[in-house]
N, C-alpha and C positions, 0 to 999 in steps of 0.2 A: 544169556548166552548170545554170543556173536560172531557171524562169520565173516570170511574177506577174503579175498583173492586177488596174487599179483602177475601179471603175466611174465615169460622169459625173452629174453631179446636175441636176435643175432645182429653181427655189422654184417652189411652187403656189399658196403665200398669203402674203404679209409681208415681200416685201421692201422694205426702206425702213421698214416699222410695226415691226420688228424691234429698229433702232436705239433705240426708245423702250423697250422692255421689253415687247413686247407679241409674244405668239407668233407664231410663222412654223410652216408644215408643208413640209418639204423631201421629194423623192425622188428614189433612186438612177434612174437610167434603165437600159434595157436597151442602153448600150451601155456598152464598155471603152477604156481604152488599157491594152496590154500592154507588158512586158518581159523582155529577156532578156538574161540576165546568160552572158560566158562570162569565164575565169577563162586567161589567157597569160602568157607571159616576159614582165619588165620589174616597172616600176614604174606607180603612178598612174592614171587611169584617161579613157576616153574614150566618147563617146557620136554614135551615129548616130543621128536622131529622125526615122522617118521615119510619122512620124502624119500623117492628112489635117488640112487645119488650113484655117482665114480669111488667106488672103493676108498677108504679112507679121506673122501674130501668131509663128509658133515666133523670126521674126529679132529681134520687140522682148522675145519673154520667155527670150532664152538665156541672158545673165548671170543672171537669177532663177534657170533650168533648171541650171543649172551649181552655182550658190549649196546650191540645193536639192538636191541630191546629195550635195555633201560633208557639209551638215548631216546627213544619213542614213547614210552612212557613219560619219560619225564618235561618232555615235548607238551604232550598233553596234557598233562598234569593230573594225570590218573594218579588216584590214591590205591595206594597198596602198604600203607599202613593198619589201616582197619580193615583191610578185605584180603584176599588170596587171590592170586588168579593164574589159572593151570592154561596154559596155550598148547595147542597142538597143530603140528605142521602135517601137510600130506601134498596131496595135487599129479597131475602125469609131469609134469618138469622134471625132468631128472640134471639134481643137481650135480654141475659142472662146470669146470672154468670156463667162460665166454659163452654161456646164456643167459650172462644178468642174473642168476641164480640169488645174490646176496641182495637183489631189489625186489625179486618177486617175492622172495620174503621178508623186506621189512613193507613193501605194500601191501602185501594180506597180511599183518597186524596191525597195521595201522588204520583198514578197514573195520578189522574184528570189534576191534577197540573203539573203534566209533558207535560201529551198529551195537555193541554190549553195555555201553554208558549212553546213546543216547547223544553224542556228540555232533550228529547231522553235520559231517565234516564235508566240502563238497572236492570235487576232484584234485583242484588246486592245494587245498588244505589237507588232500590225503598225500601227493606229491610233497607239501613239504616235509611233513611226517615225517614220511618216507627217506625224504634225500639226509634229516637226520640220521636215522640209523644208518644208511650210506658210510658214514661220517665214518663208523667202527672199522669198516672194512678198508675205505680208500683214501682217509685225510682228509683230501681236500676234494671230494665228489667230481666230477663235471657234471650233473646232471641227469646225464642222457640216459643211464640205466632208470632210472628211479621214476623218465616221465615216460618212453615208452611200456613200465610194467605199468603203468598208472591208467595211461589214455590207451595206448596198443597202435597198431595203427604203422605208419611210413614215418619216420622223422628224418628233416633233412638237418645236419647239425653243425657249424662252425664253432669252433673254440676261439673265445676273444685272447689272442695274447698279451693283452693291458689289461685295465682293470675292470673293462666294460663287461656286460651280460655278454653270454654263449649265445650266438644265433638256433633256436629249435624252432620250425616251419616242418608243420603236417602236413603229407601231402596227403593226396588220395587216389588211389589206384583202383583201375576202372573192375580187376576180377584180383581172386587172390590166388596165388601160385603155391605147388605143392614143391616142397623142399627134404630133403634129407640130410640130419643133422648126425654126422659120422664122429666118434669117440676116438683119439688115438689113445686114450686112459695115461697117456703123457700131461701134468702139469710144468711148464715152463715158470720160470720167473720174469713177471714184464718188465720190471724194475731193470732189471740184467738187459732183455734183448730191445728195452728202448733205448737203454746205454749205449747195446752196440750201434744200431741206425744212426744216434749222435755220432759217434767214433766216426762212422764210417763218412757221416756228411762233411766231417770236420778234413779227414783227410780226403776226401774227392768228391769235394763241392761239384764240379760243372756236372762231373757222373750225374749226383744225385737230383743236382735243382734239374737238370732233362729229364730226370725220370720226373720230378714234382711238376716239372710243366706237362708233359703228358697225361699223368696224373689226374689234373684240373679240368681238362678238356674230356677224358674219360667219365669220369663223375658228372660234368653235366648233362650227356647224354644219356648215361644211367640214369637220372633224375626223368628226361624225354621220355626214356621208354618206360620206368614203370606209368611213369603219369599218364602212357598212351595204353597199356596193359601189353606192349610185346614181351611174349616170354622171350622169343628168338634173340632180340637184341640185349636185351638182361644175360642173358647167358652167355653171350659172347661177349659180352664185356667183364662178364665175373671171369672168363678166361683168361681175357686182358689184366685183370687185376691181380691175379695170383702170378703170372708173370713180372706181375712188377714186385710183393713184394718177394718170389724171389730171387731178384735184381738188388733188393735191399738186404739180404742173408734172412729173412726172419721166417722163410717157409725151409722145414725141414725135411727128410728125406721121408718121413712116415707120413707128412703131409701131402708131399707130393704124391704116393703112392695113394694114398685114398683118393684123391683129385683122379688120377688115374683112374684107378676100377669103379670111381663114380660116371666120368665121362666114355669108359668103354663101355658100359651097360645103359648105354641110352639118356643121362643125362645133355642138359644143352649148357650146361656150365656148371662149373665147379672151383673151389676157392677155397682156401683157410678161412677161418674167420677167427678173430681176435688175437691173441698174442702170439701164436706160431710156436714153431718148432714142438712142435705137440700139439695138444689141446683140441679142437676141433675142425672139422669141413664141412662144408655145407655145397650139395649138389641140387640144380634147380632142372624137375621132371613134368613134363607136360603134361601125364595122366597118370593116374593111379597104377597101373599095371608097371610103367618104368619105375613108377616112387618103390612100389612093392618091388622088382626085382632088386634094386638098387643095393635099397637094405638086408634083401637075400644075401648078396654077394658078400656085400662085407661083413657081416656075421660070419659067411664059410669062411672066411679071412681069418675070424677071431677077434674082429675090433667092433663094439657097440654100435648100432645105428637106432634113430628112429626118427617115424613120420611126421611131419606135422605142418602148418602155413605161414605164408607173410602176405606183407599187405592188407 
């Protein structure tokens, strides 16, 4: 028997400015999804997932969940002809769009799977694993879910738009900040609203390249301040960033409203993070007593929250 554990991620700065070639800074979060790998009679192999999750998301991503398995498996080149093997999923991650959810679990199998065979796989070889199963959920990966559930940590991330490697540069931040990661229980489609950001560049380029040149300049000083551990300036810039994307249409009305009752309760920033118009917020609290009321609030609201770190 074997276990493994993959971390979840948020973006901090870039998502959506990413698509263009323009840096994103991603972070593991201090939560997991685990696995356990046990090894029985028979053939082939089975799984119980019993992760906390957004209502109907483990039912619409199981053909992925399943896909994403055997690509790992077969990666490895585990035999599950002569053996059986029962996987079970659990961890505090609660699975949802835009915390890396589909990499924290093919990283804790791709651990399990090591540590149960004997595979002495070392972190890079548990990342590629990994960015296979990737593969079920997103085509054609970028990476960057699959290395921060892998390593954890700061990553600073350009997307090469040729053929060349993705720039990922770990940073390191001097303390770790406490965050609150808000549920609007909205899945959007990214497909769809990176469409529209294209639409929208195509018909008001100068609009937009001003936003992408401020943009650039925003993100490096986000990079300054975690590297220096100011929370003050990270949150004001995560304010700056939610303003821009929505300048670009992709923060929606239920987004904004959790941004809202995150920064009226004592947050020092607050943002969407990932695909928008739904999906999730992320508000950054100096101490525990704001982190705790935070999540008070928007539960009395009726929309999910919970605690956890970056950095």
């Amino acid at each position: 028997m074997g276990t493994g554990k993959g971390y979840g991620k948020t973006i901090l700065f870039g998502e959506h400015f990413v698509v263009y070639g323009l840096p994103s800074i991603v972070s593991a979060l201090g939560v997991y999804t685990t696995a356990d790998v046990k090894v029985v009679k028979g053939n082939g192999w089975t799984v119980n997932d019993q992760r906390p999750a957004t209502p109907g998301y483990k039912e619409q991503k199981y053909a992925e969940v399943m896909q994403s398995i055997a690509n790992i498996i077969n990666h490895l080149k585990v035999d599950i002809e002569n053996q059986r093997i029962e996987i079970y999923f659990a961890g505090d991650l609660i699975a949802a769009s835009g915390v890396g959810a589909s990499a924290a679990q093919c990283t804790s199998v791709a651990r399990a799977l090591s540590e149960t065979f004997n595979l002495n796989l070392d972190d890079e070889k548990i990342n590629e694993a990994a960015y296979e199963g990737e593969k079920a959920y997103h085509g054609t990966p970028s990476g960057i879910d699959n290395t921060a559930s892998t390593f954890g940590g700061l990553i600073w991330f350009v997307r090469n738009l040729g053929a060349g490697k993705n720039t990922m540069d770990f940073l390191q931040s001097p303390r770790k900040m406490l965050i609150v990661v808000a549920n609007s229980g909205i899945t959007a489609s990214t497909t769809e609203v990176v469409a529209d950001v294209r639409r929208l560049r195509e018909e008001n380029p100068e609009k937009i390249e001003k936003i992408f040149g401020e943009y650039k300049k925003l993100v490096e000083a986000a990079k300054k301040a975690l590297l220096e551990g100011d929370i003050s300036a990270v949150g004001n810039l995560m304010n700056q960033n939610h303003k821009m994307l929505q300048q670009i249409t992709v923060s929606g009305e239920i987004n904004d409203e959790l941004v809202e009752i995150a920064l009226e309760n004592g947050a020092v920033g607050a943002k969407l993070t990932g695909t928008g118009r739904g999906g999730l917020v992320i508000g950054l609290a100096e101490n525990e007593d704001i982190q705790e009321k935070i999540v008070d609030v928007i539960e009395e609201k009726g929309y999910s929250a919970w605690r956890t770190t970056i950095g």
